[in-house]
mmJSON file of the N, C-alpha and C atoms, coordinates in Angstrom:
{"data_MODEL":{"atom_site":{
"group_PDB":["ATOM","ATOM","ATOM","ATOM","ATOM","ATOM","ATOM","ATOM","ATOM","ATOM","ATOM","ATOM","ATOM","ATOM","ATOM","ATOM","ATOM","ATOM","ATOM","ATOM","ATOM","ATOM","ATOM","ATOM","ATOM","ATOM","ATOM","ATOM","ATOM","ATOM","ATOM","ATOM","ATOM","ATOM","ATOM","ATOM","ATOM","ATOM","ATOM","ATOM","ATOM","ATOM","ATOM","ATOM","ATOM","ATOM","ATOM","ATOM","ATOM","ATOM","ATOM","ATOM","ATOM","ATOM","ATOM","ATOM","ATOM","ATOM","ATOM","ATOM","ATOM","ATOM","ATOM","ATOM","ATOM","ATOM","ATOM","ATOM","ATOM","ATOM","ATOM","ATOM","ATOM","ATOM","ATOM","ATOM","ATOM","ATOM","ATOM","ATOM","ATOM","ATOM","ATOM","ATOM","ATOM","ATOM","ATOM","ATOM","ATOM","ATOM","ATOM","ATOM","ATOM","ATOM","ATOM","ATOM","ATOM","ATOM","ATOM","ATOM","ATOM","ATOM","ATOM","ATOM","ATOM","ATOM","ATOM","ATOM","ATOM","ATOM","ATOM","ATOM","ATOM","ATOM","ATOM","ATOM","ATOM","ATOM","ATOM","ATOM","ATOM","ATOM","ATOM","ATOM","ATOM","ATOM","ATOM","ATOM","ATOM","ATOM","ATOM","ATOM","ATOM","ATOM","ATOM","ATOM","ATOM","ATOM","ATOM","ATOM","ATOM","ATOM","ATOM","ATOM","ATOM","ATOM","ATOM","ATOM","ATOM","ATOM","ATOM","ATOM","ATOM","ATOM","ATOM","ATOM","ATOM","ATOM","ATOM","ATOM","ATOM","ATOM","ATOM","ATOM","ATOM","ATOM","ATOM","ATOM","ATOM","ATOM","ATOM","ATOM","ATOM","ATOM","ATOM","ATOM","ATOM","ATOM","ATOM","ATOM","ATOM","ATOM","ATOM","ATOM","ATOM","ATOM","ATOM","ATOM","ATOM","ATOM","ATOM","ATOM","ATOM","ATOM","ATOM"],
"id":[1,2,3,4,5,6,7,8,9,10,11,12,13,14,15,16,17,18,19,20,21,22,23,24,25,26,27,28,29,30,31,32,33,34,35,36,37,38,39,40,41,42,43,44,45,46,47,48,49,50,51,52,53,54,55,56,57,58,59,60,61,62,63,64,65,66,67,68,69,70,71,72,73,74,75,76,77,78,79,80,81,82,83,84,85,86,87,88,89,90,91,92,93,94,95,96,97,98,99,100,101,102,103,104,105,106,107,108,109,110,111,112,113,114,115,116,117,118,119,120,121,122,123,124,125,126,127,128,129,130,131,132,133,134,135,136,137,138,139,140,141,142,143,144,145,146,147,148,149,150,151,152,153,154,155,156,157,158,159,160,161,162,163,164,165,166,167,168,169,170,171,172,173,174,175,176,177,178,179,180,181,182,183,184,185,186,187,188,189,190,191,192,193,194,195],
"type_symbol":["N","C","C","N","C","C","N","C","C","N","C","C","N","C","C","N","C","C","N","C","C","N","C","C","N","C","C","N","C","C","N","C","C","N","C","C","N","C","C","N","C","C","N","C","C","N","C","C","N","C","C","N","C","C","N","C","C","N","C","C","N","C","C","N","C","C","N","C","C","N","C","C","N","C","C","N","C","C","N","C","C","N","C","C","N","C","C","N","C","C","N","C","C","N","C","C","N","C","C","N","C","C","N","C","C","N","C","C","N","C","C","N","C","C","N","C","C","N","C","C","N","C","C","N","C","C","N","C","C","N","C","C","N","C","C","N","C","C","N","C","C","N","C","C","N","C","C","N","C","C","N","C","C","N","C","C","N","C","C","N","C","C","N","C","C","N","C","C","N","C","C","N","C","C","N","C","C","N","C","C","N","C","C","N","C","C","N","C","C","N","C","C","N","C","C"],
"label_atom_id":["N","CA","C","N","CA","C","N","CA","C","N","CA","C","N","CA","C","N","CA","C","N","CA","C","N","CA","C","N","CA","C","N","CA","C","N","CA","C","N","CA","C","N","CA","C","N","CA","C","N","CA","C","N","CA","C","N","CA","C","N","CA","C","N","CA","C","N","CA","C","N","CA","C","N","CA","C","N","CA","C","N","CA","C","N","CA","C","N","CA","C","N","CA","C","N","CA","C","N","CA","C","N","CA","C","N","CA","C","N","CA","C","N","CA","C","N","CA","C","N","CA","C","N","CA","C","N","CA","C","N","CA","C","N","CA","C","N","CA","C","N","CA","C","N","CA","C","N","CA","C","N","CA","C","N","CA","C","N","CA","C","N","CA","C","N","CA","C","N","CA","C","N","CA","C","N","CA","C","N","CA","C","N","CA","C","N","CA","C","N","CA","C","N","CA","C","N","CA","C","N","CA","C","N","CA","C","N","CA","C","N","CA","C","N","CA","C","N","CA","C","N","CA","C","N","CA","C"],
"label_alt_id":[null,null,null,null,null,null,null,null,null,null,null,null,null,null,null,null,null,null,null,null,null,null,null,null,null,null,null,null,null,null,null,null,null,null,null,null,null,null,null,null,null,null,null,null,null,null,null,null,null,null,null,null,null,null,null,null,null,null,null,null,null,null,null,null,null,null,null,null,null,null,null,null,null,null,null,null,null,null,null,null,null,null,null,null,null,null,null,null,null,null,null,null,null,null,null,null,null,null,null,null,null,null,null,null,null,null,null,null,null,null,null,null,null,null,null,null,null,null,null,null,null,null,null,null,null,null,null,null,null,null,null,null,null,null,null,null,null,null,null,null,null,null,null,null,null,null,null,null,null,null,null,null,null,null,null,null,null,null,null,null,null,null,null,null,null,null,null,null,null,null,null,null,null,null,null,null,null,null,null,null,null,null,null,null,null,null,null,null,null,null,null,null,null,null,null],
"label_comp_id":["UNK","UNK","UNK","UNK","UNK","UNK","UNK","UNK","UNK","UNK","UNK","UNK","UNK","UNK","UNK","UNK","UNK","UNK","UNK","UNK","UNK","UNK","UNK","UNK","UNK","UNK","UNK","UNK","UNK","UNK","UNK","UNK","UNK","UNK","UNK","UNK","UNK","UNK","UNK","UNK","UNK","UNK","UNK","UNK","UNK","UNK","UNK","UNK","UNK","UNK","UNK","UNK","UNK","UNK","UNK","UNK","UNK","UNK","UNK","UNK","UNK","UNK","UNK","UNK","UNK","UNK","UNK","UNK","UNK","UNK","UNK","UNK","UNK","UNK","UNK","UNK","UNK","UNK","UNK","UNK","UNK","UNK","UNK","UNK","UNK","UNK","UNK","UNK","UNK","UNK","UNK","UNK","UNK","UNK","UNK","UNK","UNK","UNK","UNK","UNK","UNK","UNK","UNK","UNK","UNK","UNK","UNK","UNK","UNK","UNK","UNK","UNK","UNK","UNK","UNK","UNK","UNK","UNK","UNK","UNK","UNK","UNK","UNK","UNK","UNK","UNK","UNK","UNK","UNK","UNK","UNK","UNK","UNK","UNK","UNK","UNK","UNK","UNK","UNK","UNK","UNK","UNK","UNK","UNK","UNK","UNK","UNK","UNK","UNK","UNK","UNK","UNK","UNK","UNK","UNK","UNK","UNK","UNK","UNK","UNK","UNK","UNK","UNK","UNK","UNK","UNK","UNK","UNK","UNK","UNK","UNK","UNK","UNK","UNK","UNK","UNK","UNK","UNK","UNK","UNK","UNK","UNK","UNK","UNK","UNK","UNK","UNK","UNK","UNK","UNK","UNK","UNK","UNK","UNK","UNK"],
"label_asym_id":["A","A","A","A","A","A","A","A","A","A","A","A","A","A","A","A","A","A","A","A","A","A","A","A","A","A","A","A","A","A","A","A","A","A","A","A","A","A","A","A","A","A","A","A","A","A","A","A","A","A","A","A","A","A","A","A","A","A","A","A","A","A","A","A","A","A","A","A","A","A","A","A","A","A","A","A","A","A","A","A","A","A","A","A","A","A","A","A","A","A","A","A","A","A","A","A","A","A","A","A","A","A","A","A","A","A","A","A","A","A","A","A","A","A","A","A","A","A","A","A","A","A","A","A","A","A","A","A","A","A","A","A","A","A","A","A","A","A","A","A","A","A","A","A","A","A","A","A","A","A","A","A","A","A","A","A","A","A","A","A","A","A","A","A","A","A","A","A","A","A","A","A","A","A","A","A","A","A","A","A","A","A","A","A","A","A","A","A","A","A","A","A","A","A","A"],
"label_entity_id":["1","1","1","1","1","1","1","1","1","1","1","1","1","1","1","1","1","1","1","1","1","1","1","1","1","1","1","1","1","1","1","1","1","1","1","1","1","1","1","1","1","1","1","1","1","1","1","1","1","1","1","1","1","1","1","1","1","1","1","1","1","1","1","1","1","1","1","1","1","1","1","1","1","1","1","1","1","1","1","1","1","1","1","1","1","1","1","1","1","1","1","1","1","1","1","1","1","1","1","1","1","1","1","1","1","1","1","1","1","1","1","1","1","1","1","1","1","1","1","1","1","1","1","1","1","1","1","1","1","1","1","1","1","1","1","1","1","1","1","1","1","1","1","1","1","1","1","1","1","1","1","1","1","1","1","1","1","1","1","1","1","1","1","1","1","1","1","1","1","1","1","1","1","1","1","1","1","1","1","1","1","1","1","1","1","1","1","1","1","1","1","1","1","1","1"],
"label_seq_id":[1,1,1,2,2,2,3,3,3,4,4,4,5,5,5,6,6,6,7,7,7,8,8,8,9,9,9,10,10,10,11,11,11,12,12,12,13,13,13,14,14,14,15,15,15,16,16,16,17,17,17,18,18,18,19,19,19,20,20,20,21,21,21,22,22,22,23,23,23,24,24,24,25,25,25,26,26,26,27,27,27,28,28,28,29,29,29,30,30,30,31,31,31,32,32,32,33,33,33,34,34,34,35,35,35,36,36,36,37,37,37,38,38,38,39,39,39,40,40,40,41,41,41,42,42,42,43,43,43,44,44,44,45,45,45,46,46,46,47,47,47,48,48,48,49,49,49,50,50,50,51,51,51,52,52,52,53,53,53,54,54,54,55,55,55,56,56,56,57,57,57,58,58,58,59,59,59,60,60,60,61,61,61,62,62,62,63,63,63,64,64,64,65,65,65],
"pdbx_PDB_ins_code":[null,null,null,null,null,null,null,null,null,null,null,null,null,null,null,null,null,null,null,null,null,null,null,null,null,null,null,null,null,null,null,null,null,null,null,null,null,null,null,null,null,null,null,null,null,null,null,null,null,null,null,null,null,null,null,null,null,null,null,null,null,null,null,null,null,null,null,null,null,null,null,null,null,null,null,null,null,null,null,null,null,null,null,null,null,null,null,null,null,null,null,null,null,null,null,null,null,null,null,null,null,null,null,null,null,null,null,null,null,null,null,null,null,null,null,null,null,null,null,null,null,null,null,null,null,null,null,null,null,null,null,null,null,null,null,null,null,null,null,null,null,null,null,null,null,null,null,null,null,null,null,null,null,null,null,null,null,null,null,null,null,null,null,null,null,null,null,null,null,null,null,null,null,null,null,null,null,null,null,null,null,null,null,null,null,null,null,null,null,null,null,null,null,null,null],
"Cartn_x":[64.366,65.65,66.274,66.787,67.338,68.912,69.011,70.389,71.54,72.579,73.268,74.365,74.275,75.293,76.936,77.648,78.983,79.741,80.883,81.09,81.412,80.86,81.117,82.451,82.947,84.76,85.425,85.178,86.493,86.122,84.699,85.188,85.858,85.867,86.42,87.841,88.086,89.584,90.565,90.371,90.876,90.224,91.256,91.308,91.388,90.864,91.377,92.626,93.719,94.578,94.232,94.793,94.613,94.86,96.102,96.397,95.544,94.483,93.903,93.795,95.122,95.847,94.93,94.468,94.196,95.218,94.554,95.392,95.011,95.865,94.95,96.486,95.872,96.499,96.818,98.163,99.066,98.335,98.079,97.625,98.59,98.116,98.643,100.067,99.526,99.64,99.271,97.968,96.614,97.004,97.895,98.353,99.322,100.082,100.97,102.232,102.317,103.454,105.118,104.902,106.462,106.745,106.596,107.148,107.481,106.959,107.86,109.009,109.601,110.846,110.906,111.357,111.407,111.02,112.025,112.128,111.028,110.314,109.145,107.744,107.473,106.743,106.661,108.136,108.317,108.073,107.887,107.642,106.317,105.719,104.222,103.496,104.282,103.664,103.234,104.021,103.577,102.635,101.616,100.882,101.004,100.242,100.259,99.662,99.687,98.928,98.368,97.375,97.066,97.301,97.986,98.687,97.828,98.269,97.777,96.502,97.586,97.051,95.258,95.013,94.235,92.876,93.507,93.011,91.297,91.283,90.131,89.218,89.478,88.928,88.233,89.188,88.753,87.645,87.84,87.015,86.293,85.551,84.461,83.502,84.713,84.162,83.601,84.379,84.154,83.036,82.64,81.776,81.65,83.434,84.392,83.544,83.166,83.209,81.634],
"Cartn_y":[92.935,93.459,92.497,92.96,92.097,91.6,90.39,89.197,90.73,90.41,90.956,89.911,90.955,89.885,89.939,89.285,89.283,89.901,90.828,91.04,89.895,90.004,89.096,89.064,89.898,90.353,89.968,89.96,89.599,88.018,87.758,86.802,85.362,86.132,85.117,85.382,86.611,87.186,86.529,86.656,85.969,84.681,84.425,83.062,83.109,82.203,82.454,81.186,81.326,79.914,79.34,78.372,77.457,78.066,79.108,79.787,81.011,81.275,82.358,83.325,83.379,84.888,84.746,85.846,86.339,86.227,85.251,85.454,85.75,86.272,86.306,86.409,85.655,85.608,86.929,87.354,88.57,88.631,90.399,90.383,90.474,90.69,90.851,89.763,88.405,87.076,86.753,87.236,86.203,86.776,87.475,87.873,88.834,89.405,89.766,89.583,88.312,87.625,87.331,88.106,87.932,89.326,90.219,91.591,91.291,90.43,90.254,89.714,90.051,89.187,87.979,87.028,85.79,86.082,86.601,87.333,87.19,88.82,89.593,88.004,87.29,86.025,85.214,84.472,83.712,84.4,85.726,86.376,86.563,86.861,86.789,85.508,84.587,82.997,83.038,83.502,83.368,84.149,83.332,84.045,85.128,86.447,87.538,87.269,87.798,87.862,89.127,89.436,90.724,91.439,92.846,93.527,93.995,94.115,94.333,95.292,96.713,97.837,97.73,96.694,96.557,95.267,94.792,94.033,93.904,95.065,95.478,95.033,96.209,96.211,95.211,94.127,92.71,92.311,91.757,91.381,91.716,93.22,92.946,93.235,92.93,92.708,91.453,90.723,88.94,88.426,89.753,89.709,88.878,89.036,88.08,88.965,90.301,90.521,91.153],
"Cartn_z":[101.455,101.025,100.014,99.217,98.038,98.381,97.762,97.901,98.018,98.465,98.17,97.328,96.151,94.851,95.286,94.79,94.761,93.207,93.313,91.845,90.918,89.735,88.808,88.308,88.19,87.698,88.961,89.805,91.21,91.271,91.047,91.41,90.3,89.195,87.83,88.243,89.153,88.635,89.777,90.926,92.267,93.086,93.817,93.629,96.133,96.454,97.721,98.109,98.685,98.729,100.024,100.395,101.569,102.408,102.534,104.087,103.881,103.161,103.387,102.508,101.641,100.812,99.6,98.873,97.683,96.508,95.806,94.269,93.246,92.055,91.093,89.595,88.62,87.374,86.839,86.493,86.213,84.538,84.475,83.24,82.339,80.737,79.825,79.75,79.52,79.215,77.806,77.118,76.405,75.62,74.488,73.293,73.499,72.247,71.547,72.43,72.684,73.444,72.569,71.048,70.42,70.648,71.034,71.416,73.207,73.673,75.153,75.305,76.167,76.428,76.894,77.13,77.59,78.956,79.706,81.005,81.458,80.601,81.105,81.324,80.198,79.9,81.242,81.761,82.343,84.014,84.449,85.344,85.731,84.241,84.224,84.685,84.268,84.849,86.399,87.27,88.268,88.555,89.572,89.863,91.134,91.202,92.137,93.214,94.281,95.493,95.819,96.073,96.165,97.589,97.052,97.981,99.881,101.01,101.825,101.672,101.186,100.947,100.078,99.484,98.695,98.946,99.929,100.586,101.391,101.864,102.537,101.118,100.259,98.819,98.107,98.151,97.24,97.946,99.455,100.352,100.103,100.067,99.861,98.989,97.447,96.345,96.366,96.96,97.723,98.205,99.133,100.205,101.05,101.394,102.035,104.001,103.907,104.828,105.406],
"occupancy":[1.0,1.0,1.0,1.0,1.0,1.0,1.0,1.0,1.0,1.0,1.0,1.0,1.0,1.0,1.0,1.0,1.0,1.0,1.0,1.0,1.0,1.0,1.0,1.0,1.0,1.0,1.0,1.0,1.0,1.0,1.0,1.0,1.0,1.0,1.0,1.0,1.0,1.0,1.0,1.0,1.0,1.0,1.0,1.0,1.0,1.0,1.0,1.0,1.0,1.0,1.0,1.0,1.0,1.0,1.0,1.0,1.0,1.0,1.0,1.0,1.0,1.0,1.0,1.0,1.0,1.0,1.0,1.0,1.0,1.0,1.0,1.0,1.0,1.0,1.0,1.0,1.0,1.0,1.0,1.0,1.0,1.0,1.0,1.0,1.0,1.0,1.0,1.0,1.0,1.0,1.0,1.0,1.0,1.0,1.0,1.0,1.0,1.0,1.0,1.0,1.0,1.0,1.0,1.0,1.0,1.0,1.0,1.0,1.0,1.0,1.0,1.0,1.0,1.0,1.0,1.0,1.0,1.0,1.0,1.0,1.0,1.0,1.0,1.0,1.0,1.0,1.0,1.0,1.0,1.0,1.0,1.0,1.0,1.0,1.0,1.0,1.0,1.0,1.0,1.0,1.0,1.0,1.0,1.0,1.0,1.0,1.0,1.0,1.0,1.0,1.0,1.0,1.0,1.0,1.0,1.0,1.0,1.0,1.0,1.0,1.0,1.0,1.0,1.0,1.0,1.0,1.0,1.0,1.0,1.0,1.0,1.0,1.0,1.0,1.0,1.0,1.0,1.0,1.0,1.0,1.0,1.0,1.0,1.0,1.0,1.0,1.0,1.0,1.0,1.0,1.0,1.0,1.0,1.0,1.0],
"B_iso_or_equiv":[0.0,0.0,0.0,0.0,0.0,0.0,0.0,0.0,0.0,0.0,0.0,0.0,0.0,0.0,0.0,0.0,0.0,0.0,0.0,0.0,0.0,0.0,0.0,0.0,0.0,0.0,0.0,0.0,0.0,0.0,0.0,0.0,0.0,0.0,0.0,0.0,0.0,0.0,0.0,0.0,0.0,0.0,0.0,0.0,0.0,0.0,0.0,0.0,0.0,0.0,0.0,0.0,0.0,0.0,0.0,0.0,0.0,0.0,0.0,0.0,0.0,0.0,0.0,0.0,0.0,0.0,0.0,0.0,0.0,0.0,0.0,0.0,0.0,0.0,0.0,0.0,0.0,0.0,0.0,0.0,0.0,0.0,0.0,0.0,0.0,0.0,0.0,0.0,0.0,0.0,0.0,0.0,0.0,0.0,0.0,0.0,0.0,0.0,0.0,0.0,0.0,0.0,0.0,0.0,0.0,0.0,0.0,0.0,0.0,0.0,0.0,0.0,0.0,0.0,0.0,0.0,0.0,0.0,0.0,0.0,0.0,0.0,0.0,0.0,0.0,0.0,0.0,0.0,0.0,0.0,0.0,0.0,0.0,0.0,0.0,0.0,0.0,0.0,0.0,0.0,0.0,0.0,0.0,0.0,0.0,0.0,0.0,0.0,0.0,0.0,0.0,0.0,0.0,0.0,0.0,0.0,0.0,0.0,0.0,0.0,0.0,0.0,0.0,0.0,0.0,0.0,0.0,0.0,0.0,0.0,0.0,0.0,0.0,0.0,0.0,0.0,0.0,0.0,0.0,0.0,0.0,0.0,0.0,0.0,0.0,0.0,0.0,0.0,0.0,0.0,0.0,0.0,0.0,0.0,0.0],
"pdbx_formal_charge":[null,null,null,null,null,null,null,null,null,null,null,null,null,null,null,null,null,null,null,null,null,null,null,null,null,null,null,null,null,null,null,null,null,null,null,null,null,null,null,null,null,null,null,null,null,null,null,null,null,null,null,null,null,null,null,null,null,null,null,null,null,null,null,null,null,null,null,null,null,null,null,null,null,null,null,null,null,null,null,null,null,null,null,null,null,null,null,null,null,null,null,null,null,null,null,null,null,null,null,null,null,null,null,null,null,null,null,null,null,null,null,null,null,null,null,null,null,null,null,null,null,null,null,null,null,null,null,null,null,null,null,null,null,null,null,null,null,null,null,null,null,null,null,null,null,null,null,null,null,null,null,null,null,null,null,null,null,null,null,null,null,null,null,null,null,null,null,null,null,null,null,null,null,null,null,null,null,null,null,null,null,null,null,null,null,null,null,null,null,null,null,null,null,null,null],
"auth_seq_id":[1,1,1,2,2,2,3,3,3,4,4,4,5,5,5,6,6,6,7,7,7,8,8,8,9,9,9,10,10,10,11,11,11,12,12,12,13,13,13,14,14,14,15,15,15,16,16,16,17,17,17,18,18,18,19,19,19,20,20,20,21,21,21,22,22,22,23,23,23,24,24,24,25,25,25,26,26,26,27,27,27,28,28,28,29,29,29,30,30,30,31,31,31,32,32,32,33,33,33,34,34,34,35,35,35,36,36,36,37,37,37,38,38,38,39,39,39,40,40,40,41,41,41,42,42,42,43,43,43,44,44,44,45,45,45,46,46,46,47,47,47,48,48,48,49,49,49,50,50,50,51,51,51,52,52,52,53,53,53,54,54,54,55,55,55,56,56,56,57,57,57,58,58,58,59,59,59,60,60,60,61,61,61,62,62,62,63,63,63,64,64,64,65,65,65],
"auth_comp_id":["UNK","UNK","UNK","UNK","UNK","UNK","UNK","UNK","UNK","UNK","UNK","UNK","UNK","UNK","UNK","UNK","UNK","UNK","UNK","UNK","UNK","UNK","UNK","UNK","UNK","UNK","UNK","UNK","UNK","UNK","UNK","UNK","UNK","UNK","UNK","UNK","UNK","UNK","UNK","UNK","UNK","UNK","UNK","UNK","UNK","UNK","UNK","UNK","UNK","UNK","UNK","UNK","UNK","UNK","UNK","UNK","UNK","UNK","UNK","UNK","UNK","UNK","UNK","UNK","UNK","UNK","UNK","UNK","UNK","UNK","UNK","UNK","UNK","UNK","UNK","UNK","UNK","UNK","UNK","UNK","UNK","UNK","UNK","UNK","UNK","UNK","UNK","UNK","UNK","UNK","UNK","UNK","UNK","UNK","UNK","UNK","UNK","UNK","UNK","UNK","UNK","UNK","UNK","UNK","UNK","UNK","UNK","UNK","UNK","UNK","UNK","UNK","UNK","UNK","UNK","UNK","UNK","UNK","UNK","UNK","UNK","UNK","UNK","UNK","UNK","UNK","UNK","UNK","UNK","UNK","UNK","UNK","UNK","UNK","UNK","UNK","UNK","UNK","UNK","UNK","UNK","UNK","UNK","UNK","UNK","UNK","UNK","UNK","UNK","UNK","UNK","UNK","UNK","UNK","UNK","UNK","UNK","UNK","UNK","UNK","UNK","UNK","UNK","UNK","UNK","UNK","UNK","UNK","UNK","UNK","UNK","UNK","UNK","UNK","UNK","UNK","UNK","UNK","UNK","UNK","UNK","UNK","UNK","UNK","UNK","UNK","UNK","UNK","UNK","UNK","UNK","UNK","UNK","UNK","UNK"],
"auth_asym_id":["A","A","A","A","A","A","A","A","A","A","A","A","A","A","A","A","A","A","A","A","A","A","A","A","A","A","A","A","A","A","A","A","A","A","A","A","A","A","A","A","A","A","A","A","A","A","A","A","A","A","A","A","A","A","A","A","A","A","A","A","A","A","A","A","A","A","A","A","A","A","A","A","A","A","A","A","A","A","A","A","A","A","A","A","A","A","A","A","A","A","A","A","A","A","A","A","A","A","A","A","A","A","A","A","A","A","A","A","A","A","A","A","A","A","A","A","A","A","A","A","A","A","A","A","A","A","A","A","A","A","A","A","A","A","A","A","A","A","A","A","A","A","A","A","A","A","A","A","A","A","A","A","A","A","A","A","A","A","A","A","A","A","A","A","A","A","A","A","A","A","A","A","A","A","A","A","A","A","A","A","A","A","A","A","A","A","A","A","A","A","A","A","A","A","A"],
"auth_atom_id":["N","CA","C","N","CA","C","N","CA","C","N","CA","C","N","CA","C","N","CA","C","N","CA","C","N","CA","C","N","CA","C","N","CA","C","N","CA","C","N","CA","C","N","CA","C","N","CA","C","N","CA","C","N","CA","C","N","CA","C","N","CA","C","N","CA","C","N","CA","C","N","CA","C","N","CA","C","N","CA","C","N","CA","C","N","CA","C","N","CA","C","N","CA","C","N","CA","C","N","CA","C","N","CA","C","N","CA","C","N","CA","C","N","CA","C","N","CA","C","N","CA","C","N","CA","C","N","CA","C","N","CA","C","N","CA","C","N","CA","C","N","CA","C","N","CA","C","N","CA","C","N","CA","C","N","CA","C","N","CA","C","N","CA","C","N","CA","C","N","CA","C","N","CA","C","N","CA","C","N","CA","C","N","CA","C","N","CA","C","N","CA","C","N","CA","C","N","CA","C","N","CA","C","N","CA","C","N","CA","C","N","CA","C","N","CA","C","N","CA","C","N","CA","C","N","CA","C"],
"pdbx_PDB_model_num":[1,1,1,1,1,1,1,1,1,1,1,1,1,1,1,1,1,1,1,1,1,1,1,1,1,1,1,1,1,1,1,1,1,1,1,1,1,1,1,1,1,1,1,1,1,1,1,1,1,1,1,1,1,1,1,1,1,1,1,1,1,1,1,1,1,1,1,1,1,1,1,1,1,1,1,1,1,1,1,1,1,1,1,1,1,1,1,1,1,1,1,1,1,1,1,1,1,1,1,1,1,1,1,1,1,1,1,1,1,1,1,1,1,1,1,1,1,1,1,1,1,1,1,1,1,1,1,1,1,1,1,1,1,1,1,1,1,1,1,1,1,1,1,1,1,1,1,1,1,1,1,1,1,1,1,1,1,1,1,1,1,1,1,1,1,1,1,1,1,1,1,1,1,1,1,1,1,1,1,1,1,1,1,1,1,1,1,1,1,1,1,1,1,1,1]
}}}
């Protein structure tokens, strides 16, 4: 039976933290950043956690499970 791979896109994209939670860098950051607002920019900085609902999902893009 062959390896089972992990996705290549989840796993560049999320991140796992110390208590466990899924993160991952908020898109549309990496250009045409003078049509944003300051606001919108400085919101984007932080990073996301990925939602419960969606959770199952990542995992086991992860093959967390």
């Amino acid at each position: 039976m062959p390896k089972v791979k992990t996705h290549s896109r989840a796993k560049k994209t999320f991140k796992i933290t110390g208590s466990g939670k899924i993160s991952y860098r908020k898109p549309t950051r990496g250009h045409l950043l003078t049509k944003k607002s300051n606001k919108r920019k400085r919101a984007l900085r932080i990073s996301g956690e990925v939602h419960p609902a969606n959770l199952d999902f990542v995992k086991r893009m992860l093959r967390l499970r």
